[in-house]
LUMLUM-49389 format. One line per 5 residues: their letters; for each residue x, y, z of C-alpha. Coordinates in Angstrom, 2 decimals. Layout:
a	X:Y:Z ~ ...
This chain:
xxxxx	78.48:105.08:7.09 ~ 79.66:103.16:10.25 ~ 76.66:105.23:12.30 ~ 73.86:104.06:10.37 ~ 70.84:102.39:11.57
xxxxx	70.48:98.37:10.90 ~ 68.60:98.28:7.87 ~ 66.71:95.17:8.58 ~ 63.18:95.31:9.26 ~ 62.11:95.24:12.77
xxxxx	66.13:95.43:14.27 ~ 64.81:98.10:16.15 ~ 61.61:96.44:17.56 ~ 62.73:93.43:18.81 ~ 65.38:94.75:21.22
xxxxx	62.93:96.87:22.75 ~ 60.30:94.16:22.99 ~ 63.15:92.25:24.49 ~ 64.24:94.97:27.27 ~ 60.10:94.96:27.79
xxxxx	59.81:91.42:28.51 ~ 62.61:91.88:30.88 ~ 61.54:94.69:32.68 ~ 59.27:92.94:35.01 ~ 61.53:90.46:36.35
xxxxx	64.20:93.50:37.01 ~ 62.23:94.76:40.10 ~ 61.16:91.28:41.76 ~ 63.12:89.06:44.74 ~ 64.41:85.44:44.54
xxxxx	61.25:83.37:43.95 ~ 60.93:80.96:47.48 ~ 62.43:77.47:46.64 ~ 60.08:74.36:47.87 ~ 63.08:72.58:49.50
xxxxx	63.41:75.83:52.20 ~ 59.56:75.26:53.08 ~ 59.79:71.98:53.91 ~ 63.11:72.30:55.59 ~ 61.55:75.03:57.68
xxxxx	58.84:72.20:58.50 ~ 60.93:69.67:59.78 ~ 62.78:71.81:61.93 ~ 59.66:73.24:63.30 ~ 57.91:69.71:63.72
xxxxx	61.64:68.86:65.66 ~ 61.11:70.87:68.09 ~ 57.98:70.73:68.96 ~ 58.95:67.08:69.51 ~ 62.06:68.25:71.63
xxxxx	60.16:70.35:74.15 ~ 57.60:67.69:74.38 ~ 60.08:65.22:75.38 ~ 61.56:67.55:77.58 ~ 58.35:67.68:79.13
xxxxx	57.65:64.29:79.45 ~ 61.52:64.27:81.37 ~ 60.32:66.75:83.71 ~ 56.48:65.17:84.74 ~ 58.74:61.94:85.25
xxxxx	61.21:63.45:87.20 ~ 58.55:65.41:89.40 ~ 56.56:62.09:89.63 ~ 59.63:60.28:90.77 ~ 60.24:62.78:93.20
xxxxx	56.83:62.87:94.90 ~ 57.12:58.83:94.83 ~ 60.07:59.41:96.76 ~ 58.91:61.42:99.58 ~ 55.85:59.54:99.89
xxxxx	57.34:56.60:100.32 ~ 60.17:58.11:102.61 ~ 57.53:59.46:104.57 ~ 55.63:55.97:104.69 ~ 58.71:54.85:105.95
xxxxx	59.42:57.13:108.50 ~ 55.74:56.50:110.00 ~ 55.97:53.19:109.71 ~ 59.72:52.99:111.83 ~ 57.79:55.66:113.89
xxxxx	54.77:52.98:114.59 ~ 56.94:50.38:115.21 ~ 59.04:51.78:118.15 ~ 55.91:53.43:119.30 ~ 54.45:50.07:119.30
xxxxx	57.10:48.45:121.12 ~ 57.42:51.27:123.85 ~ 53.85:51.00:124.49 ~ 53.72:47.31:124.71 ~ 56.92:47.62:127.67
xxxxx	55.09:50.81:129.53 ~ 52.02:48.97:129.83 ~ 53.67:45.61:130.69 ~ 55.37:47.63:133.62 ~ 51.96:49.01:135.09
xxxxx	50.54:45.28:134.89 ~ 53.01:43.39:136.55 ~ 54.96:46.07:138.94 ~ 52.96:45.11:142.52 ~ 53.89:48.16:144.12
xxxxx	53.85:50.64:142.24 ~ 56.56:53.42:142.68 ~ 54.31:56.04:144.21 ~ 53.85:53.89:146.95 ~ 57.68:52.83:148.20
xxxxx	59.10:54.95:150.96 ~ 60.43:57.47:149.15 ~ 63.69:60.47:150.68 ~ 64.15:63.96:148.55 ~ 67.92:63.64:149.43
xxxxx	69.24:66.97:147.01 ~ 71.55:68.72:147.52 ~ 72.27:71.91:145.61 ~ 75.48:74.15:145.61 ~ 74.89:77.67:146.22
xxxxx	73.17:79.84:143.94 ~ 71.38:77.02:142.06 ~ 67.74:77.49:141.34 ~ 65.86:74.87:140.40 ~ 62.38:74.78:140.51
xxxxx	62.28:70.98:139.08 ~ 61.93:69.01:141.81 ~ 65.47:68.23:142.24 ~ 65.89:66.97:138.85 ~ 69.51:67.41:136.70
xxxxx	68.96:69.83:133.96 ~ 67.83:67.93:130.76 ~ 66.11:64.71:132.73 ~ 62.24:64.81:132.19 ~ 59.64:63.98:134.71
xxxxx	58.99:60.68:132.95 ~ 62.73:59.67:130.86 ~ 61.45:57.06:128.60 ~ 59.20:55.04:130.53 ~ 60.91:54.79:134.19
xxxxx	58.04:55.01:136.93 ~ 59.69:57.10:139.26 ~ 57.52:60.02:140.41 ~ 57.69:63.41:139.14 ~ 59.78:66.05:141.03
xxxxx	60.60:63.25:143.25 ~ 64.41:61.70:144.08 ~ 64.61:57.62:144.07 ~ 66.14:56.13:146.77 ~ 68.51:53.17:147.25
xxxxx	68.77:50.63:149.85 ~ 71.46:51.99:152.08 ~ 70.73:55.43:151.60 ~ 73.32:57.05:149.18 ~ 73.81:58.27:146.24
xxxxx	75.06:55.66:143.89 ~ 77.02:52.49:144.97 ~ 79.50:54.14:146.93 ~ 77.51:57.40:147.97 ~ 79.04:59.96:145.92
xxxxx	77.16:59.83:142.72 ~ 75.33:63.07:141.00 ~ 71.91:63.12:139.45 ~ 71.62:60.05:136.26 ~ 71.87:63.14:134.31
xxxxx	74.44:65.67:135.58 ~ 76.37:68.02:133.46 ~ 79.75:67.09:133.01 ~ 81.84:68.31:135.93 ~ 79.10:67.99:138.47
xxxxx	80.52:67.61:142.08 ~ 78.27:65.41:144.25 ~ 79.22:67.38:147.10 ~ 77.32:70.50:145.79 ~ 80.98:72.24:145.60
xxxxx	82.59:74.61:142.68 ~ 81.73:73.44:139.10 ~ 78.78:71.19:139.51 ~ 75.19:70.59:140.55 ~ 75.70:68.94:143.67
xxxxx	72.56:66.91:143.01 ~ 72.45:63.53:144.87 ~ 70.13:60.64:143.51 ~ 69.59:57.81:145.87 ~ 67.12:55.02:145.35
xxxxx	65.68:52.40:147.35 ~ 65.47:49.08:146.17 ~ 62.35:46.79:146.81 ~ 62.41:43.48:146.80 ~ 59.46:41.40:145.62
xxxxx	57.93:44.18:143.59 ~ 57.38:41.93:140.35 ~ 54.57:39.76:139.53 ~ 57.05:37.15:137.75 ~ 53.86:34.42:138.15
xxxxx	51.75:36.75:136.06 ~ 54.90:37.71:133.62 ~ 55.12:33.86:133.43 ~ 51.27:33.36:132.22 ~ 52.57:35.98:129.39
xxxxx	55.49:34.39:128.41 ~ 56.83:31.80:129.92 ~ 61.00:32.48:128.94 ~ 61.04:35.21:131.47 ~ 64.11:35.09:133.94
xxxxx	64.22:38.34:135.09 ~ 63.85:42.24:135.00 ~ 66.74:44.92:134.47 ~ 66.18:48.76:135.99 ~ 68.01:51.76:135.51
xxxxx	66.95:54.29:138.09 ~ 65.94:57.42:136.01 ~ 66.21:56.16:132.24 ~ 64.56:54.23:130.05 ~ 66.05:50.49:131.13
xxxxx	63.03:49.02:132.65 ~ 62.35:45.92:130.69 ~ 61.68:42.15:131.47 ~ 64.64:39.80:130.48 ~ 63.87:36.50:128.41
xxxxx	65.66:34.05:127.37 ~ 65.71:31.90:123.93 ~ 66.63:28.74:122.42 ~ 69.18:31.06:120.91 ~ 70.46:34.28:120.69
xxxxx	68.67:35.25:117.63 ~ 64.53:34.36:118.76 ~ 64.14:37.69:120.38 ~ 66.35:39.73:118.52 ~ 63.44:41.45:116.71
xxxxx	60.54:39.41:118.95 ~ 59.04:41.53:122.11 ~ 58.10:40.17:125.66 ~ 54.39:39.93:123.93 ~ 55.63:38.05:120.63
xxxxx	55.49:41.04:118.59 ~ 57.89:41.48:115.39 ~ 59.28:44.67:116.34 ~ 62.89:46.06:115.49 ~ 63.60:46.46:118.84
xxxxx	63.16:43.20:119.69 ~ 63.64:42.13:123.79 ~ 66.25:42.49:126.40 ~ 67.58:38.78:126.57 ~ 70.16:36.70:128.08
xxxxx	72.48:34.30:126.22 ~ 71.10:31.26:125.44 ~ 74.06:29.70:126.90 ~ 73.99:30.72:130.38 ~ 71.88:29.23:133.12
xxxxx	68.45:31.53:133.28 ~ 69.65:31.80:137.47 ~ 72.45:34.16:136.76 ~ 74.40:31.39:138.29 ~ 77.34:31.54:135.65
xxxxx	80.47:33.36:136.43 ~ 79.59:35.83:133.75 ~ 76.19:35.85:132.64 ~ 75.20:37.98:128.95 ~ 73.00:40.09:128.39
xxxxx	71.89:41.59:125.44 ~ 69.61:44.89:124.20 ~ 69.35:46.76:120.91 ~ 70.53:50.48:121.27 ~ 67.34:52.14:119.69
xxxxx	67.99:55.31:117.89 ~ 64.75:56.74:119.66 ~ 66.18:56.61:123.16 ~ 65.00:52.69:124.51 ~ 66.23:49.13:125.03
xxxxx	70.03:49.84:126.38 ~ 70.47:52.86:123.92 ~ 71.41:54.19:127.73 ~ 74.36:52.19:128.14 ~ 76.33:54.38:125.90
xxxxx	76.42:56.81:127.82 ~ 78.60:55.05:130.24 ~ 82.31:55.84:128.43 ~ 81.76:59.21:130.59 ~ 83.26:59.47:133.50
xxxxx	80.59:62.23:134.57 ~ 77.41:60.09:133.35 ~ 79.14:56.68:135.46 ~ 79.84:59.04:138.30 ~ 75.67:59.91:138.74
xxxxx	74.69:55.92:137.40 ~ 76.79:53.18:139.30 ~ 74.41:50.51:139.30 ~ 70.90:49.02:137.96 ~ 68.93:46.88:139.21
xxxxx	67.85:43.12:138.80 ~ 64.69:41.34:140.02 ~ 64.26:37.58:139.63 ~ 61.83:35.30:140.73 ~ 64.04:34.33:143.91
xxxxx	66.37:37.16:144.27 ~ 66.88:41.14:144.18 ~ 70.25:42.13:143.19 ~ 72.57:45.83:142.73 ~ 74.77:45.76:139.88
xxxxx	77.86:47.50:140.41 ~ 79.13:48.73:137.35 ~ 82.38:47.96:137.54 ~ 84.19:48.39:133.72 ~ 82.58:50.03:130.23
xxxxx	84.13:50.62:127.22 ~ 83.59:50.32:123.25 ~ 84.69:46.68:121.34 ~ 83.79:44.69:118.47 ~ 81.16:41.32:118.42
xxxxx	84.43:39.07:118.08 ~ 86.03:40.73:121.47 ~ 87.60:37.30:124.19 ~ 85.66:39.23:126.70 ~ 81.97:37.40:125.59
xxxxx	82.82:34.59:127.63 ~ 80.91:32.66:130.24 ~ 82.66:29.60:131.38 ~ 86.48:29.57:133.02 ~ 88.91:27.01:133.57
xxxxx	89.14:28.06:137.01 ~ 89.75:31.02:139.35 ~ 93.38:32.11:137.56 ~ 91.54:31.90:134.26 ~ 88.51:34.23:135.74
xxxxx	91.06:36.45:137.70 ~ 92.98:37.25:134.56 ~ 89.34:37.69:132.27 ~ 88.60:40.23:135.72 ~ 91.86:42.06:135.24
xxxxx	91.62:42.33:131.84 ~ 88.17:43.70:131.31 ~ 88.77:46.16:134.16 ~ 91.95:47.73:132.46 ~ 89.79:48.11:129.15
xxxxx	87.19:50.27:131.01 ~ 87.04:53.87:129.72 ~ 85.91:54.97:133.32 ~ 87.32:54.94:136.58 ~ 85.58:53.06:139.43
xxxxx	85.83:52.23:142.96 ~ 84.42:48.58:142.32 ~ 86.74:45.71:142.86 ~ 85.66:42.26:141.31 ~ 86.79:39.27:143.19
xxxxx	87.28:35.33:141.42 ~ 84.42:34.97:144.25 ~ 81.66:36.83:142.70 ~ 79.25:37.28:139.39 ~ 79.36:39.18:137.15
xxxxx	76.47:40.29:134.17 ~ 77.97:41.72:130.93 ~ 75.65:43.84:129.13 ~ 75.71:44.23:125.44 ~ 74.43:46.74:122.97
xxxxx	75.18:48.00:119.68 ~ 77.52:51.47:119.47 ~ 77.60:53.56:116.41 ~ 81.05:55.11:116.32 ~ 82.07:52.13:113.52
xxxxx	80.19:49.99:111.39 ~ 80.37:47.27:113.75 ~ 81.30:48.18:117.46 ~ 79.67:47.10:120.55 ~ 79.29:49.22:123.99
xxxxx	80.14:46.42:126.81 ~ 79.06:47.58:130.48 ~ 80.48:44.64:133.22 ~ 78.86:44.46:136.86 ~ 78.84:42.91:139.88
xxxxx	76.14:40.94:140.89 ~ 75.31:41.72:144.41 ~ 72.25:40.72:145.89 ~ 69.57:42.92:147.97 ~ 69.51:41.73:151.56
């Protein structure tokens, strides 16, 4: 009884139609929703938008970058044209006014080399150039000073000895000897004048670059980036404080230079906290319109722009005897010069890069060429 068939019509039929009309969806996957597509969309749209931007980053970045070494090569040749341009100007200033020139002066190869040296350089110190900076001293050829030795007190080395070099030619040196004779009358200061008329002088440095006229302002900051010619320049002119008499009559007359990075002006003067590079350099030379002097270098050492020691004037010989005493005990070399309360002296002044703000102070005596 309980296993009988339904009896109603069509029990039968509809379940099967039923399992039929599910049968198709048995065998399929979930149907894609819209929501998924668009998502899918977005994300896709999002980065495409990403990598451009990323893009655009790096095109900026490589444009900045190019900028930048254009214009830091603009620079460079313009700093490049500049002390160019002021080197020029001084060389060819020299060959105008210079009335005889140096191939012409009486001239003594006084070298000495220690034995075993061989140098096929004319005499010259290892690492000085036939033409260092723009110094008209022949080629291969020794300059000569006025009473025949090397240096002030004869025992000097070439301007650029090695370190250790012994004048006499013994053990651990060169033995090179540089003398240099010095000429008086040599400048055309009446033609210099016609140029510019603040000329008071010209400054030598047998064998370097220090070969420049010396002007003087209304102050100390006209030719500070101003050349001889009236050219802006950054190097500017070799000029004496406004303050002293143009003469070189003052008890301590100031000169100042810029120390140019390419190896001009009184970059030179730095060199003088060696013992080795005083030893081979104890004096340059001055020409004025009414005198030829030697100046003995005497004191050099490093200080600072608000240093006692840029004085001119003294209250009297005890004042200028203690200002002698104390610049000589500052001086990082040792010299046989002796400054007396009855001389001049010439200070010169350059910039030194060991600080931020130092200055490289070189003191001479002011002796004058008989």
């Amino acid at each position: 009884m309980g296993g009988e068939a339904d009896p109603r019509p069509g029990a039968m039929g509809e379940g099967k139609g039923k399992a039929a009309a599910a049968a198709p969806d048995a065998g399929a996957g979930p149907r894609p929703r819209a929501g998924g597509i668009v998502a899918e969309a977005i994300a896709a749209v999002a980065e495409a938008r990403k990598a451009r931007r990323q893009s655009v980053i790096w095109v900026c970045l490589l444009a900045f970058f190019i900028a930048l070494f254009l214009f830091s090569g603009l620079n460079i040749l313009f700093i490049y044209l500049d002390y160019k341009g002021a080197d020029d100007e001084y060389k060819d200033l020299y060959d105008l006014v210079f009335l005889q020139p140096p191939s012409d002066r009486p001239q003594t190869a006084e070298v000495t080399l220690s034995p075993g040296s061989d140098r096929s350089d004319g005499g010259r110190p290892q690492g000085t150039p036939s033409d260092a900076g723009h110094t008209r001293t022949p080629s291969g050829e020794s300059p000569t000073v006025a009473d025949g030795t090397g240096g002030v007190d004869g025992d000097g080395g070439g301007p650029d000895s090695e370190p250790g070099a012994s004048p006499e030619g013994g053990e651990g040196g060169s033995g090179y000897t540089n003398p240099y004779i010095i000429s008086k009358g040599v400048i055309n200061f009446a033609l210099l004048k016609q140029i510019n008329e603040d000329v008071i002088g010209w400054i030598e440095m047998p064998w370097t670059a220090i070969n420049y006229p010396v002007v003087r302002g209304v102050d100390n900051e006209q030719y500070l980036r101003t050349t001889f010619r009236g050219e802006s320049r950054r190097a500017g002119s070799i000029f004496m404080d406004y303050r002293n008499a143009p003469g070189f009559t003052d008890r301590n007359t100031i000169v100042y230079g810029h120390n140019m990075r390419d190896g001009t002006m009184f970059s030179k003067l730095t060199d003088f906290t060696k013992q080795w590079f005083y030893d081979a350099n104890k004096f340059l030379v001055l020409y004025t319109p009414v005198a030829t002097y030697r100046l003995e270098v005497f004191s050099a050492y490093v200080s600072d722009p608000s240093s006692p020691v840029y004085r001119i004037s003294f209250g009297g010989d005890a004042r200028f005897r203690e200002y002698l005493d104390y610049i000589v005990g500052l001086s990082s070399v040792r010299t046989a010069v002796s400054p007396d309360v009855s001389d001049r002296i010439v200070t010169l002044s350059t910039c030194e890069y060991s600080t931020d703000d130092s200055r490289m102070l070189v003191h001479c005596r002011l002796v004058e060429v008989e």
